[in-house]
N, C-alpha and C positions, 0 to 999 in steps of 0.2 A: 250662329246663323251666318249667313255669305255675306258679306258686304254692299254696297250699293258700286255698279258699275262705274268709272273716272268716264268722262266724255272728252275723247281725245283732245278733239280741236277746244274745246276750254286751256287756260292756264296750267300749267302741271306744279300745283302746289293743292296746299289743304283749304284755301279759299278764294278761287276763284271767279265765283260768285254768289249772290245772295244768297247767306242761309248754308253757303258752304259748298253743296254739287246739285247739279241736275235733282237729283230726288229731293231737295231741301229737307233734310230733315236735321241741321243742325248736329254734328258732329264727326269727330275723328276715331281711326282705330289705333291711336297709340295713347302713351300718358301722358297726363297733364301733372301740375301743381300737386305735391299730396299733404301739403300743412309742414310744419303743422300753425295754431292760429298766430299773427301776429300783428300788431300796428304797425305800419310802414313807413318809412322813411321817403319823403318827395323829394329829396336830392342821394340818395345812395340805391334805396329800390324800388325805382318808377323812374321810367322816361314818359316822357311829354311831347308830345308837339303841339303848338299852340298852330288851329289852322284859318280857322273863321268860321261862322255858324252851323251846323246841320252838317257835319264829316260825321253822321252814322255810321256807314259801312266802309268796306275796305277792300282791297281784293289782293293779294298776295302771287306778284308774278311767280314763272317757272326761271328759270334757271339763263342766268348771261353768258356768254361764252367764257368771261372769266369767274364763273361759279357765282355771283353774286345775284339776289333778288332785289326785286323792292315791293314796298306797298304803293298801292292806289289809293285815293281815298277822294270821293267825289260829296261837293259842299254845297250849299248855296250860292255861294259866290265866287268859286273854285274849284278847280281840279288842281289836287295835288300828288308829287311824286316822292318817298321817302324812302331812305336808308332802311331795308330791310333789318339789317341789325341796330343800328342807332337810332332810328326815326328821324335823323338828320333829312332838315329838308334840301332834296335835289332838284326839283324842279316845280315852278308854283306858275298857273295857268289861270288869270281871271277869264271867269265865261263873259262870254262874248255876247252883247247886249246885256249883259247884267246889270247891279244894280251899284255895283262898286266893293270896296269894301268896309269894311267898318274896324278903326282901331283896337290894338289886344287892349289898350287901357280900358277904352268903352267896354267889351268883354270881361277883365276882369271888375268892374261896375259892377257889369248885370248880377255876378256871379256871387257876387259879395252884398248885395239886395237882396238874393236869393237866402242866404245862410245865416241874415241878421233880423231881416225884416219877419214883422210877424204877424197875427189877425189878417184884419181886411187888407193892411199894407203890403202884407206880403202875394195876397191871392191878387190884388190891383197890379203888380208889380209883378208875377206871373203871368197875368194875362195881356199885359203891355208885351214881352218878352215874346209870346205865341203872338200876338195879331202883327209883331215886324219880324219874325222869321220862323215861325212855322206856316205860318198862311200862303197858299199858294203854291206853296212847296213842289217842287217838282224833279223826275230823276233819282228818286230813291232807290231802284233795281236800276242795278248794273250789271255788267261780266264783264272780265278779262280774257281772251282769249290768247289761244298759243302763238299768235304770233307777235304778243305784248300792246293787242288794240284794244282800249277801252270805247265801251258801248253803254249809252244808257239812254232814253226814251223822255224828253220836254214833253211838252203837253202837245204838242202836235209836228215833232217830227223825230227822229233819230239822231244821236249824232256820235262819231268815230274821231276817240282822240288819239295822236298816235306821240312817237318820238320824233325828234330829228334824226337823231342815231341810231338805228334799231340796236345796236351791237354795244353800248355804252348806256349804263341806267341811269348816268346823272345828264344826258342832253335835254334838251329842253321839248314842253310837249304841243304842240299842234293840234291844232283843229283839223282834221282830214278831210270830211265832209259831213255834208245833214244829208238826211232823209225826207223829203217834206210830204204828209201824210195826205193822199188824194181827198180830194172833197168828198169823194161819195162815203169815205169811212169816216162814220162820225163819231165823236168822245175827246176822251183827251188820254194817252196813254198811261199805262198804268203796270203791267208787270213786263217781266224778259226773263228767259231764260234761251236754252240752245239746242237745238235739236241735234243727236247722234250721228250726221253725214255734213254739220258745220253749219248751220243756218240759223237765223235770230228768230226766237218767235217772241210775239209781243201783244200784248192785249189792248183794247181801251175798256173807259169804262161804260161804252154801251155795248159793250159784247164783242168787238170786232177782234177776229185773231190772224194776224200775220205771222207771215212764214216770209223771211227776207232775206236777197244773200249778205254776206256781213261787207262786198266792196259794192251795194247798194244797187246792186245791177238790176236787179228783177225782184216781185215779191210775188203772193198768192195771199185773199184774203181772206174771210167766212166771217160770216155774221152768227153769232151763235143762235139757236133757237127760241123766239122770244124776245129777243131783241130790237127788231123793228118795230116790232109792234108798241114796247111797253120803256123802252129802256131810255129815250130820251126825254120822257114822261118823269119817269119817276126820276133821272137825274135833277130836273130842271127844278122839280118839288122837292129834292131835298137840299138842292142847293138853296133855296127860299128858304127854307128851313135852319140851314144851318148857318148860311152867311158866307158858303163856301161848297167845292168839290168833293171832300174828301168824303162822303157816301154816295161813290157813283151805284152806278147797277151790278156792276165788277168793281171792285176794290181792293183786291188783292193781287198776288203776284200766284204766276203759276211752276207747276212742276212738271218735265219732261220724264219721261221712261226710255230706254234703249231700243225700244222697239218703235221710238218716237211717238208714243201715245201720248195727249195733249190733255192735263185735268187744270179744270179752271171752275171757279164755283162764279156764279151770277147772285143775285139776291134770293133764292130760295129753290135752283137747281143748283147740282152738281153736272162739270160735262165733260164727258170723256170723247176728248178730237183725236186725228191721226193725220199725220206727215208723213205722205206712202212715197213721199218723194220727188213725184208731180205735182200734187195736189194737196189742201188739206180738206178732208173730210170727214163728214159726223156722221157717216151711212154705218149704219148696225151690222150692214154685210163687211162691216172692216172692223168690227171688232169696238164701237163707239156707243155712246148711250150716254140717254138725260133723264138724272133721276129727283124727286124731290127730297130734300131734306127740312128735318124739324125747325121750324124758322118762328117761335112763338112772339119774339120781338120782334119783329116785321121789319128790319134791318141788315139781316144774312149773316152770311159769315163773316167775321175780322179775321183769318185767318189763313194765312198763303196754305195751300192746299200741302201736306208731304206725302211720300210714297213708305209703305213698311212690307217688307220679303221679297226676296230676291231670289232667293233659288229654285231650283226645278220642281225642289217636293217641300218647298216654302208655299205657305199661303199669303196670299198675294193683298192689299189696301192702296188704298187713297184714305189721309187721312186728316180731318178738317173737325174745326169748332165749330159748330153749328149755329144758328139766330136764335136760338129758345132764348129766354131774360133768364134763366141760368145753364151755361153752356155746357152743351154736352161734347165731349171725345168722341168723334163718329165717325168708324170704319166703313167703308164701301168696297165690296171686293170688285177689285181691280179690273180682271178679265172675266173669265165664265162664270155663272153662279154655280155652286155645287147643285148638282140636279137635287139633294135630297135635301136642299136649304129653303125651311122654313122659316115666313116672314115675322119678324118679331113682333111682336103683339103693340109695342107703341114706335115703330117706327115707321115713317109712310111710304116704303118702297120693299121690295124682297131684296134688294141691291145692297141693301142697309144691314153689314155684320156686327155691331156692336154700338150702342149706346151710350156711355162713361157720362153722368152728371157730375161738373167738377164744384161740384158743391164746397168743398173743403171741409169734408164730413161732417158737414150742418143738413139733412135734407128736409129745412123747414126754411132755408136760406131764400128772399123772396130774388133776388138777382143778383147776376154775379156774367158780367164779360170778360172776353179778351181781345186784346188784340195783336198781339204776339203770337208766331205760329207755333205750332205744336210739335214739342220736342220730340223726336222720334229714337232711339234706338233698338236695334233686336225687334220685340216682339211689346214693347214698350212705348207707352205716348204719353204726356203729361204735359201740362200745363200751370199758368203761375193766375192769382188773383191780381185782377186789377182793380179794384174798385175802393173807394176812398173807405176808413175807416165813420168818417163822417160829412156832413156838405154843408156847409154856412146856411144859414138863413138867408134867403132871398137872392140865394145863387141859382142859377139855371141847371137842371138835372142834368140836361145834353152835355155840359162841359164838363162832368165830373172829370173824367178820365185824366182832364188837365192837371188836377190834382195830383195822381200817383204821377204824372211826367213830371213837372215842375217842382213840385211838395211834398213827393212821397217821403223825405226825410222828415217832415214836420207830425210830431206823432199823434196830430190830432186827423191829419189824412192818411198817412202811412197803413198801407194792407199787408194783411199777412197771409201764407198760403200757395203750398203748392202741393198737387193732386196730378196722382201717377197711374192709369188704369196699365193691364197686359192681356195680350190676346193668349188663350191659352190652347192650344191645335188639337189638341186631345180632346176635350170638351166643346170647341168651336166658341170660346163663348169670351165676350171681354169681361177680365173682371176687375175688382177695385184691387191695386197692390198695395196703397198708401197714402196717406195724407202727412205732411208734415204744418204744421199752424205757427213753428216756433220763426221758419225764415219769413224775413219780406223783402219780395221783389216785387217792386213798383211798377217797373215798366220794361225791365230786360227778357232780353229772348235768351234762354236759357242754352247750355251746350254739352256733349257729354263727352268725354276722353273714355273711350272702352275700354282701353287697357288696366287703367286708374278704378274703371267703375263710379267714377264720378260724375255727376252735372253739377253748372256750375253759372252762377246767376249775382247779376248788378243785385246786394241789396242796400237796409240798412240797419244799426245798431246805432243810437244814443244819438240822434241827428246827424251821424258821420256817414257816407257813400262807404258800400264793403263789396268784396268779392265773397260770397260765400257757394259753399262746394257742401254736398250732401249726396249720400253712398245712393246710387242709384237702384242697388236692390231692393234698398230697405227704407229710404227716405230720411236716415238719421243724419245728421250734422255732420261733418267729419272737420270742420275747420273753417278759419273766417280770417279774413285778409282787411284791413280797418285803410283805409285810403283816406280821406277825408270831407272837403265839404264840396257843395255843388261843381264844382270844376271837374269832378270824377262820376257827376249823374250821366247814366249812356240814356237817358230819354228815350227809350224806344230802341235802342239798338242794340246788337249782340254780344254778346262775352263772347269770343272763340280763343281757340286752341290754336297756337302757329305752327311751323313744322317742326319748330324744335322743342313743342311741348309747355312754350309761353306761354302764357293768358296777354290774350290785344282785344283792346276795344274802341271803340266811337264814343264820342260823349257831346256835351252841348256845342263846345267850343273848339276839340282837339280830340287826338289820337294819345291812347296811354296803352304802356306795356308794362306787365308786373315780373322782374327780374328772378322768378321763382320758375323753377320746372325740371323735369327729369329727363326731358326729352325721348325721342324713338328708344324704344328697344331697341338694340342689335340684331337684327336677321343672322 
């Protein structure tokens, strides 16, 4: 199949931004890693950077005049700048009005509470952990752009971090400007990605999507459909609810098309906007549409929306997890509907190409989330179980999930499962390729190296953090990387692939690299 388009004015590397490019769908087309398995050594094969809380993601510039890259890596209580090959830090930027920072010893604490403590003590000492630095959290989606400015979205405005030096990756980095979000657009921001002619777009979570230039001159807003009416309703009730934002009305991050077509799911549409370059619009005469999706958990999607087919006589998706209590893999074709496409019998729109319940080939399974978006390659989409193996006694249902973040090494929470539907063009039809029950991945967003034919996911074995890799055709094993204990959980963030065919990730505290890879093939 053709690959997914680079978006010029982004970064020119293999990430960056969230999720990897414009289409998010989590992966590269050269090789990764290929085994075979091993225990690792934390001073001969793994670099570290120790950063400070919530350095999930990453973003890997393009190219310095003297050949060199670096990583990005935006935190809680930081932006940092690192040696592309070393991870050595080059520049460390506390954000500005923060909250400070917090000692690596305090860090190694937590991390060591985490791997020793156990019963109640350890789920107490979890959930101390999430209410001083997961709560609140803000700035998860980011990008890098080409001209090496870091962009990511606070709860109500934009902000552009740049160098001092453009020309030198170790000067130090600046705050450029903010963004401060007009009163009349209400929420608090929530995803970003880039439109194809260089513009930010960005969402809240009451529906609102901007289109902004990136030196903050001018923006264009929309309100998505349904929004005013219902969306600061239902934020207000689930923040009551939860104690917190993180089930806005939008709560995911979105994905761009080359043709700048704008997919963003709300809590129980999906909507397809467009950036004609003026304007952004949801008029059906531009090729736009809101459709409903299966939402039987009345919470929506957890799942940043990705695109699958790219070429001329490709067939075209938007493809997202759906709110059912167990989620389904849900194609949407992208542009036209096939005129002879009939509506599937349990799905609630004709828009709706494919169904996939990622059951984990249990289908008596009473619920099963995620919240990790949906791996995409080819013709290919799958997903990881998230949900605890079990839930203490007189623990709250809503917090499960904390469990696989926090404790998915603990094998009285730890899940197992990962579920691969494919669309098949022949047939027209999604169907089941695979289940595999033997890996577990907690809480990682999984990636796939196409050349390798591998994906490749945070899990774990015998209480220790692994990297494990399974053949993407076929869902079997192919190898396991043993790292160790909490210090190596990505809670929520990505395995990716570098350009040299490393495995890099985010994790609680820091950035890690696994010294394993084959790198590009030769052209």
């Amino acid at each position: 199949m053709n690959g997914a388009p680079a978006n010029p004015y982004l970064a020119d590397s293999s990430y960056g931004i969230a999720h990897g490019r414009c289409d998010q769908q989590d992966n590269v087309p050269w090789r990764g890693p290929e085994g075979p398995t091993e225990t690792l050594d934390e001073t001969t094969d793994l670099q570290y950077a120790w950063l400070g809380p919530c350095h999930f993601g990453h973003l890997i510039s393009g190219l310095y005049p003297d050949g060199r890259r670096v990583v990005w890596s935006n935190g809680r209580q930081n932006i940092a700048k690192l040696d592309y090959e070393t991870l050595e830090m080059l520049a460390d930027h506390e954000i500005v009005g923060g909250e400070g920072r917090t000692p690596i010893e305090d860090l190694e604490v937590n991390l060591l509470g985490l791997d020793k403590k156990d019963g109640w003590e350890a789920v107490e000492h979890a959930i101390e952990l999430s209410l001083k630095f997961m709560t609140g959290i803000d700035g998860v989606y980011a990008l890098l752009d080409c001209d090496h400015t870091l962009f990511l979205g606070r709860k109500d405005h934009a902000v552009a971090y740049v160098e001092t030096d453009p020309s030198d990756p170790a000067s130090p980095i600046v705050e450029r400007d903010r963004w401060n979000k007009p009163d009349h657009i209400e929420g608090f921001f929530v995803g970003m990605n880039m439109t194809f002619d260089g513009k930010l777009v960005m969402t809240t979570d009451h529906g609102w999507v901007i289109v902004l230039e990136r030196d903050f001159s001018a923006y264009h807003a929309l309100q998505i459909t349904g929004g005013a009416e219902i969306a600061a309703e239902y934020c207000a009730r689930r923040a009551a609810e939860r104690g917190n934002t993180g089930y806005g009305w939008v709560r995911t991050s979105i994905c761009v098309d080359s043709d700048n077509g704008i997919y963003v799911s709300s809590n129980d549409h999906h909507h397809k906007l467009r950036w004609t370059g003026t304007e952004i619009t949801d008029d059906p005469a531009d090729g736009c549409w809101m459709v409903p999706y299966r939402n039987g958990g009345g919470h929506g999607s957890g799942t940043t929306p990705s695109l699958m087919g790219f070429g001329p006589d490709e067939d075209k998706f938007v493809v997202i997890g759906d709110g059912d209590e167990v989620v389904n893999i849900t194609l949407l074709w992208r542009d036209e509907i096939p005129d002879d496409w009939e509506q599937l019998p349990n799905a609630p729109h004709r828009r709706i190409a494919g169904i996939g319940p990622a059951n984990m080939g249990n289908p008596d399974l009473a619920e099963i989330k995620t919240e990790q978006s949906i791996t995409v390659s080819g013709y290919g989409a799958m997903t990881v179980n998230n949900e605890p193996a079990s839930i203490p006694d007189g623990y709250p249902a809503r917090a499960a999930r904390m469990l696989c973040f926090m404790l998915g090494h603990k094998p009285e929470y730890q899940p197992h499962g990962l579920h691969k539907y494919e669309w098949d063009p022949a047939s027209r039809e999604l169907k089941e390729a695979w289940v595999n029950l033997d890996i577990s991945s907690p809480n990682s967003v999984p990636f796939v190296a196409e050349e390798s034919g591998l994906v490749y996911t945070c899990g774990v074995r015998d209480e220790r953090w692994t990297i494990e890799a399974a053949d993407w055709a076929t869902g079997v094993s192919r190898f396991h990387y043993v790292l160790g204990g909490s210090k190596f959980n990505t809670i929520g963030a990505g395995v990716t692939v570098d350009d040299d065919g490393r495995l890099l990730f985010g994790s609680m505290y820091g950035k890690t690299r696994i010294l394993r890879g084959p790198g590009k093939t030769p052209s």
